[in-house]
CHARMM-style PDB file with segment names, atoms N, HN, CA, C and O in Angstrom:
ATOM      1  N   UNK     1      99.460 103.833  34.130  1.00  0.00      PROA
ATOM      2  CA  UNK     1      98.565 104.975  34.239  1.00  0.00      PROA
ATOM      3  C   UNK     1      98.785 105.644  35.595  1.00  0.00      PROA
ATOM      4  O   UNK     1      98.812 105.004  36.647  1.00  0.00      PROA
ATOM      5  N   UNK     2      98.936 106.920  35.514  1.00  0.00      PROA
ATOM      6  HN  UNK     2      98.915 107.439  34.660  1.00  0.00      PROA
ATOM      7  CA  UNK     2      98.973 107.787  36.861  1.00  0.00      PROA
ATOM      8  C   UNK     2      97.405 108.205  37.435  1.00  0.00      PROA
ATOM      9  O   UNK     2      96.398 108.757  36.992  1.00  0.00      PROA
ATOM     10  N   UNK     3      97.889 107.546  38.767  1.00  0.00      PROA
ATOM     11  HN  UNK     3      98.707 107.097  39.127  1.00  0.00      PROA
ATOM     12  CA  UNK     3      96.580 107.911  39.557  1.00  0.00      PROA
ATOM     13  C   UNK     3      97.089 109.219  40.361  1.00  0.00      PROA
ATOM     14  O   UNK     3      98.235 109.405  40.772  1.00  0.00      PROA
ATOM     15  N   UNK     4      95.932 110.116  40.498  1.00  0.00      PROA
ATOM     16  HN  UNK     4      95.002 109.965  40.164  1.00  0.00      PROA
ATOM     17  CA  UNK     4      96.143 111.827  40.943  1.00  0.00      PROA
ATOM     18  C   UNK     4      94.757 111.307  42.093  1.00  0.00      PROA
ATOM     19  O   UNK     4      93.667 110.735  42.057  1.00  0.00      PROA
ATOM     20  N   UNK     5      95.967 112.152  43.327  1.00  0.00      PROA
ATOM     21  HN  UNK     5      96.852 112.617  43.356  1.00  0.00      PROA
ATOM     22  CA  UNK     5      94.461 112.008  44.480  1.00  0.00      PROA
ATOM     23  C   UNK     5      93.819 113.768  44.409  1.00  0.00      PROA
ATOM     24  O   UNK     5      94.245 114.909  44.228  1.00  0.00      PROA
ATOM     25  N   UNK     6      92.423 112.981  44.713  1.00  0.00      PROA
ATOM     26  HN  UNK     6      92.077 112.054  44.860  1.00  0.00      PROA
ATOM     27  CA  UNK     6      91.724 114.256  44.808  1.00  0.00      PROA
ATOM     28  C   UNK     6      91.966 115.137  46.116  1.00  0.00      PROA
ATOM     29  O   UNK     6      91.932 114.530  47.186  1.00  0.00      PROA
ATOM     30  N   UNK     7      92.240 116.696  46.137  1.00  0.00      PROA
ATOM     31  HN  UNK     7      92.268 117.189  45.267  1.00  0.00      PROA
ATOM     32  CA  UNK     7      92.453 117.347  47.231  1.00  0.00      PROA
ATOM     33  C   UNK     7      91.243 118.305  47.464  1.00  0.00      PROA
ATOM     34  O   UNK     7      90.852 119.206  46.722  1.00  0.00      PROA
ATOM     35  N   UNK     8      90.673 117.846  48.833  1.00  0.00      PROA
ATOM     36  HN  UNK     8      90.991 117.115  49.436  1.00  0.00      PROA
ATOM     37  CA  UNK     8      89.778 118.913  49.005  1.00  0.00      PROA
ATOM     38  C   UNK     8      90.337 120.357  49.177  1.00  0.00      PROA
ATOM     39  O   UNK     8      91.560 120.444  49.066  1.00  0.00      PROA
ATOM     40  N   UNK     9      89.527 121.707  49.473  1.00  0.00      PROA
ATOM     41  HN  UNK     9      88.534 121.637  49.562  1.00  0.00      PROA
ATOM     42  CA  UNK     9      89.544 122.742  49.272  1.00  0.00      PROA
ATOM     43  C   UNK     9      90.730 123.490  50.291  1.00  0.00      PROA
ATOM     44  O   UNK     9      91.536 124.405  50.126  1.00  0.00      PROA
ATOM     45  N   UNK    10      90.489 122.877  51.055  1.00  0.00      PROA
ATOM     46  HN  UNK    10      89.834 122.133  51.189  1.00  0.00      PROA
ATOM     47  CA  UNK    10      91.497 122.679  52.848  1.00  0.00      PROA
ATOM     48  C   UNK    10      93.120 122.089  52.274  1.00  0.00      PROA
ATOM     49  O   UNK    10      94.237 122.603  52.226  1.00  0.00      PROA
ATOM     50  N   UNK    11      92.652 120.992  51.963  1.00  0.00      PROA
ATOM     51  HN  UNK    11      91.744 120.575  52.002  1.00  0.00      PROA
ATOM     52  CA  UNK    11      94.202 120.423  51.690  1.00  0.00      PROA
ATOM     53  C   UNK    11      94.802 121.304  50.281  1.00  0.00      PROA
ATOM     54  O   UNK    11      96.014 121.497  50.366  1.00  0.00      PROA
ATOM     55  N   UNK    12      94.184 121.841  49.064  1.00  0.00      PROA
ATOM     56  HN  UNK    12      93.199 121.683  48.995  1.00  0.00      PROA
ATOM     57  CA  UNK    12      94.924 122.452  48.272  1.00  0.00      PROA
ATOM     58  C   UNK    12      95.551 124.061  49.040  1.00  0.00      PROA
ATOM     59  O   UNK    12      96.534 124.722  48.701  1.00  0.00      PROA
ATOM     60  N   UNK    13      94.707 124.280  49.982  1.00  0.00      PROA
ATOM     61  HN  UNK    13      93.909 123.744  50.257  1.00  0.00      PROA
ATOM     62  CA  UNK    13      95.251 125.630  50.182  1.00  0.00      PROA
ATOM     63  C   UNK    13      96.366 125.370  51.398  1.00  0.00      PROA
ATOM     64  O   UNK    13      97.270 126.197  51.519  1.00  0.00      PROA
ATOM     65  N   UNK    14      96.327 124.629  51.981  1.00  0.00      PROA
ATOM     66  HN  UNK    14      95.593 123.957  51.883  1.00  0.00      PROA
ATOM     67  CA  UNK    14      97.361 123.943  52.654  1.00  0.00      PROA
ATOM     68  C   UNK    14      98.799 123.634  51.781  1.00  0.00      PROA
ATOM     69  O   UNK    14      99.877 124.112  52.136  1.00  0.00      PROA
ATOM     70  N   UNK    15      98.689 123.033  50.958  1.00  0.00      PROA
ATOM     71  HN  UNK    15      97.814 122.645  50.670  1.00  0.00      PROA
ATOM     72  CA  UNK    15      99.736 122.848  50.014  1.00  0.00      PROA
ATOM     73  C   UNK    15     100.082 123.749  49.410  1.00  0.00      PROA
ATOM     74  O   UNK    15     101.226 123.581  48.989  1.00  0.00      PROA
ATOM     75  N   UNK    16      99.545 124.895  49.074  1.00  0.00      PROA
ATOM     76  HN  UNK    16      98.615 125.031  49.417  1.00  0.00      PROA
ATOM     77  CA  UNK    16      99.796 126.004  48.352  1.00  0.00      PROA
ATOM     78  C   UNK    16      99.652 127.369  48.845  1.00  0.00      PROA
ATOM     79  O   UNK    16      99.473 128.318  48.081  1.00  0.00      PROA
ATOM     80  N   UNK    17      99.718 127.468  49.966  1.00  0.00      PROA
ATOM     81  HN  UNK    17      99.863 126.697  50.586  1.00  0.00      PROA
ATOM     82  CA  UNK    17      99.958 128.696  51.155  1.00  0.00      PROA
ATOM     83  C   UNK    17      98.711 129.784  50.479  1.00  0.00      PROA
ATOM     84  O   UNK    17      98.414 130.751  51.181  1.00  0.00      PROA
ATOM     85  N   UNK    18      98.235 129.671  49.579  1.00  0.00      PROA
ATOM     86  HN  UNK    18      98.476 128.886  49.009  1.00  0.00      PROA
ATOM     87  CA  UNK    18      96.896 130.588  49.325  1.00  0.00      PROA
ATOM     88  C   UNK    18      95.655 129.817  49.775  1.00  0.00      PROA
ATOM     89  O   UNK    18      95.287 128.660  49.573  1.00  0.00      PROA
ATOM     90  N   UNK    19      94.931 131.234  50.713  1.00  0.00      PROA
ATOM     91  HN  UNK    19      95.230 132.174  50.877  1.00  0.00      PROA
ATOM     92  CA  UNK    19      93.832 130.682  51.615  1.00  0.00      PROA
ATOM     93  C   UNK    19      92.500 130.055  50.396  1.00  0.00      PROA
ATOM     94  O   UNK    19      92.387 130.106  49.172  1.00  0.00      PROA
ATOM     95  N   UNK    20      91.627 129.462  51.568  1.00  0.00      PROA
ATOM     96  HN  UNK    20      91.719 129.421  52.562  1.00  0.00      PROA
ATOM     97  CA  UNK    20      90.352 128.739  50.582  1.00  0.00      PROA
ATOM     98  C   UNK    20      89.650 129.934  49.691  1.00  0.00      PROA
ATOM     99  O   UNK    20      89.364 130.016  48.496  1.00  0.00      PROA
ATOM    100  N   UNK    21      89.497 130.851  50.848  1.00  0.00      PROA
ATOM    101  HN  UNK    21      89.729 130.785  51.819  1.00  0.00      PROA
ATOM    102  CA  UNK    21      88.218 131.920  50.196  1.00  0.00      PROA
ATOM    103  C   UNK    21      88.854 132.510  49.030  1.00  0.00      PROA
ATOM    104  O   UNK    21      88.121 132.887  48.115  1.00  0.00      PROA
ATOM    105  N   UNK    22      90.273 132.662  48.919  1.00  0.00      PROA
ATOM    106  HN  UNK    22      90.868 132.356  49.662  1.00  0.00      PROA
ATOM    107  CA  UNK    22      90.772 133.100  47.847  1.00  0.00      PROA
ATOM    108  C   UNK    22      90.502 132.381  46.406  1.00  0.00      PROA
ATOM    109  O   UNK    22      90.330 132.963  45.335  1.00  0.00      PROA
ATOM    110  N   UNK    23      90.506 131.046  46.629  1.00  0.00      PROA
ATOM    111  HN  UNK    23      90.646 130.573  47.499  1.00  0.00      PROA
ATOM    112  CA  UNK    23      90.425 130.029  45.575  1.00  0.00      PROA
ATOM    113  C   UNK    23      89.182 129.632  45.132  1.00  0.00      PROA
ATOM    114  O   UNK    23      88.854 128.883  44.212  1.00  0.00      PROA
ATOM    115  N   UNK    24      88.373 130.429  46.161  1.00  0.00      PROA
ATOM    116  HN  UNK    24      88.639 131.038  46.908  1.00  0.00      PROA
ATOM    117  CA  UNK    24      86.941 130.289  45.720  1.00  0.00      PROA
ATOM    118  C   UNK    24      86.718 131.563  45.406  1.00  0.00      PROA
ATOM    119  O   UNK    24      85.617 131.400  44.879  1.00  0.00      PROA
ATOM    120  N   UNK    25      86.899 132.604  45.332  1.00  0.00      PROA
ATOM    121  HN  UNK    25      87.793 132.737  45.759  1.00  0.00      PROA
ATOM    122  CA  UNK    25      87.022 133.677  44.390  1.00  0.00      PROA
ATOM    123  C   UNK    25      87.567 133.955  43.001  1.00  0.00      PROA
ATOM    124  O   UNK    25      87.052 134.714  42.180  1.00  0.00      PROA
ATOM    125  N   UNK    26      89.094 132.976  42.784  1.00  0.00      PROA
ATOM    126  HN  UNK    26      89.512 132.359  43.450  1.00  0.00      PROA
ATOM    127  CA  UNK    26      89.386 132.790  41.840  1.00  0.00      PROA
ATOM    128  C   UNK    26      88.772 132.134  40.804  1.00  0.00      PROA
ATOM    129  O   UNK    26      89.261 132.362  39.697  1.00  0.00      PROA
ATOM    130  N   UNK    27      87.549 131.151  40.865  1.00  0.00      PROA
ATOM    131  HN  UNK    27      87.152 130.966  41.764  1.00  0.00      PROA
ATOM    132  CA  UNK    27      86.835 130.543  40.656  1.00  0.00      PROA
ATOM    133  C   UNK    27      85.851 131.013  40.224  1.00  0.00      PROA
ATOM    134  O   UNK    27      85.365 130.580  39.179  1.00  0.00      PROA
ATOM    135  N   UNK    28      85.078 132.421  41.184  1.00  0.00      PROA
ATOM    136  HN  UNK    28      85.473 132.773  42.033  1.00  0.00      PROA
ATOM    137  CA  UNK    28      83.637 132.827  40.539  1.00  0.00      PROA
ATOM    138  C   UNK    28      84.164 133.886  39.632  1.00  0.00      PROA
ATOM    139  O   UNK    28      83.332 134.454  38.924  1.00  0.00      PROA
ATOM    140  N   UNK    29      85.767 134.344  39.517  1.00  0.00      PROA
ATOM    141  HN  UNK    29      86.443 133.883  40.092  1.00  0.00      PROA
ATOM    142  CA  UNK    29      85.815 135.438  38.754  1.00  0.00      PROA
ATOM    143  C   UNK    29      86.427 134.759  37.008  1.00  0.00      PROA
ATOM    144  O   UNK    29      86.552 135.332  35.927  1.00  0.00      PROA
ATOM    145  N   UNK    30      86.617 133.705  37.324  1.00  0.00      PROA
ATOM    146  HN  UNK    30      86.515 133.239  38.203  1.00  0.00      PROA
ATOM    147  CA  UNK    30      87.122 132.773  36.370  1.00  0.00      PROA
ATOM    148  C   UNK    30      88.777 132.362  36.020  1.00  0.00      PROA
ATOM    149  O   UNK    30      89.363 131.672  35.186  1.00  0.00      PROA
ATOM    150  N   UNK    31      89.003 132.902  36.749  1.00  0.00      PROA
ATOM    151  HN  UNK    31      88.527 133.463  37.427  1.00  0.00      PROA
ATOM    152  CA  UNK    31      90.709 132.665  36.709  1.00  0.00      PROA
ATOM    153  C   UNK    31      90.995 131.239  37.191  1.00  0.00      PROA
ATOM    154  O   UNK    31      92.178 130.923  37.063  1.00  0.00      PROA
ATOM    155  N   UNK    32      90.178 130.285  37.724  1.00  0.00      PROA
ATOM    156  HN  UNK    32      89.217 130.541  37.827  1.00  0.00      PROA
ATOM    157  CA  UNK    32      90.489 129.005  37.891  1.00  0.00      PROA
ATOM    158  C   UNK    32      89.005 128.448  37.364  1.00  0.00      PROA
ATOM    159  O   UNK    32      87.910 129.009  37.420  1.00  0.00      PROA
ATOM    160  N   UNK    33      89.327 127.288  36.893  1.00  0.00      PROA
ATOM    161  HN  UNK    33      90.215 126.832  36.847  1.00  0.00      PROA
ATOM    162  CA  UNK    33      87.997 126.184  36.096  1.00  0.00      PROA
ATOM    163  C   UNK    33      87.179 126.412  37.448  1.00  0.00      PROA
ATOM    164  O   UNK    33      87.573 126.979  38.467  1.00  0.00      PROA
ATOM    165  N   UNK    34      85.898 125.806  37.188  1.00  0.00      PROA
ATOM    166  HN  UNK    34      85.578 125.345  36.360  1.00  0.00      PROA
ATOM    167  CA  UNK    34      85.114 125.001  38.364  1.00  0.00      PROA
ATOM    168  C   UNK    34      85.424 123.807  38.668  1.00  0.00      PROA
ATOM    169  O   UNK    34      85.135 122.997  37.788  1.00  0.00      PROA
ATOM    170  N   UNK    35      85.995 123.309  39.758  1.00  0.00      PROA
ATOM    171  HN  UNK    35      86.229 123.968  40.473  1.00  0.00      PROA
ATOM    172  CA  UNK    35      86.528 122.141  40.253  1.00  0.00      PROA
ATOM    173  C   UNK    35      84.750 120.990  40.414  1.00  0.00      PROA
ATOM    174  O   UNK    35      83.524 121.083  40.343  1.00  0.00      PROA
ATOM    175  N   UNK    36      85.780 120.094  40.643  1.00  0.00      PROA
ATOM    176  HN  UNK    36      86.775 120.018  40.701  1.00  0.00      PROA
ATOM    177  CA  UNK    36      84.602 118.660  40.133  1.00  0.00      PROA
ATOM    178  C   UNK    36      83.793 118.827  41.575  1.00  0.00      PROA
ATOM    179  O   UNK    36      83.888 119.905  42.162  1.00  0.00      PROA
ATOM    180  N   UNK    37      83.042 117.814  42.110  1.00  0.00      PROA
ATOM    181  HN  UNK    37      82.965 116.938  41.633  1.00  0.00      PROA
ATOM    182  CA  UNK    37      82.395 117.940  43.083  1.00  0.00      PROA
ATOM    183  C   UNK    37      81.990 116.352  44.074  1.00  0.00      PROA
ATOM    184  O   UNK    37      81.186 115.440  43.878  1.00  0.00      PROA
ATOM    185  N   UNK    38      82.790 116.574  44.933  1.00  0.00      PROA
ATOM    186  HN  UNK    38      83.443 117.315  45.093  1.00  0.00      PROA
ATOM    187  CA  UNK    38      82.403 115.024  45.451  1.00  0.00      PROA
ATOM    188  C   UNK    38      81.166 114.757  45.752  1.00  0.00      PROA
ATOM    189  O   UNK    38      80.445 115.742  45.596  1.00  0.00      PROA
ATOM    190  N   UNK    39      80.383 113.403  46.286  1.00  0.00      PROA
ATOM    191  HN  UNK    39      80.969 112.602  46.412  1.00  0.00      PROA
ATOM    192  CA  UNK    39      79.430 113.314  46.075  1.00  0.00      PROA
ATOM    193  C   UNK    39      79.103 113.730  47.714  1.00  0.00      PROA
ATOM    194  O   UNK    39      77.959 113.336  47.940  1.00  0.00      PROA
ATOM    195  N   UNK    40      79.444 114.111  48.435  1.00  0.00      PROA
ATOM    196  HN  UNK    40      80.374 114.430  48.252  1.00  0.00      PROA
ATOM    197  CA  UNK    40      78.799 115.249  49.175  1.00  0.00      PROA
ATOM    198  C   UNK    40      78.655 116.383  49.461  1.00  0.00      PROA
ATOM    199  O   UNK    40      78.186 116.943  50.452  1.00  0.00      PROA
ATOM    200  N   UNK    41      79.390 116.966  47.885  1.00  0.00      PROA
ATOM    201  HN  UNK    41      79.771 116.510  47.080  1.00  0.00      PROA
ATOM    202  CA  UNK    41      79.268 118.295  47.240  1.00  0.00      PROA
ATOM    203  C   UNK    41      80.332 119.489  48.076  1.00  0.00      PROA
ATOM    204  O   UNK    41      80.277 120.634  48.525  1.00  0.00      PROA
ATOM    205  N   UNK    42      81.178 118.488  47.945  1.00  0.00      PROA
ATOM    206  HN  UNK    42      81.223 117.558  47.580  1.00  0.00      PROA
ATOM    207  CA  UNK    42      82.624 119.559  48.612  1.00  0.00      PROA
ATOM    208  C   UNK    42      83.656 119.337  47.500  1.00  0.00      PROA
ATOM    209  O   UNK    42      83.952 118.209  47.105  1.00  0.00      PROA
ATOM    210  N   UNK    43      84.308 120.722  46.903  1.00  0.00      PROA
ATOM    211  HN  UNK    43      84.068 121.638  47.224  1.00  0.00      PROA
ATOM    212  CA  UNK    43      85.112 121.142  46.032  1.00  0.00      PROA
ATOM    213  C   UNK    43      86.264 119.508  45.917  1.00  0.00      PROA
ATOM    214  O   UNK    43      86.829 119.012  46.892  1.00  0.00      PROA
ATOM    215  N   UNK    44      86.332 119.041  44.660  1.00  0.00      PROA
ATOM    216  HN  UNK    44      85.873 119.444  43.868  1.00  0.00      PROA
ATOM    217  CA  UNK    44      87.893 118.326  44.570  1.00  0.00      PROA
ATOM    218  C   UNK    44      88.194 118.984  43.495  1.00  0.00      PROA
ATOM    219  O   UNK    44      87.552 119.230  42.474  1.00  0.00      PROA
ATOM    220  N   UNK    45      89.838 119.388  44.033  1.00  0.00      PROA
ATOM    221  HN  UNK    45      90.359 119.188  44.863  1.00  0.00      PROA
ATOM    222  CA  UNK    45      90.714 119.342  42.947  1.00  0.00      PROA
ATOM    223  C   UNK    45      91.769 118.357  42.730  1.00  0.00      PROA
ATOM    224  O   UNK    45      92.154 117.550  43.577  1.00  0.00      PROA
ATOM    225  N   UNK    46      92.333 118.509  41.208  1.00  0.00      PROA
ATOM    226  HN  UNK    46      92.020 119.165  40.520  1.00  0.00      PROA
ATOM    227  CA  UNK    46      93.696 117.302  40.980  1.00  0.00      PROA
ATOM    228  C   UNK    46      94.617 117.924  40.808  1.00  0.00      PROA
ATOM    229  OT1 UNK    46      95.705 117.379  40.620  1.00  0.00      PROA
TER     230      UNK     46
END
């Protein structure tokens, strides 16, 4: 079984040269899911 680490909001936009606020826009306009939520309520994605 493949384990996937969770990337906070910082580290995906790090990895993917598009800034946070962007990805949190993409998000309220729906072009990306709603990402899960750790339990101190900061964005993870896989």
């Amino acid at each position: 079984m493949e384990v996937r680490k969770m990337l906070q909001i910082g580290e995906l936009s790090a990895q993917t040269g598009v800034p946070s606020k962007t990805i949190r826009y993409y998000e309220d306009i729906g072009l990306l899911p709603k990402p899960q939520r750790a339990e101190n309520g900061y964005r993870v994605y896989s």
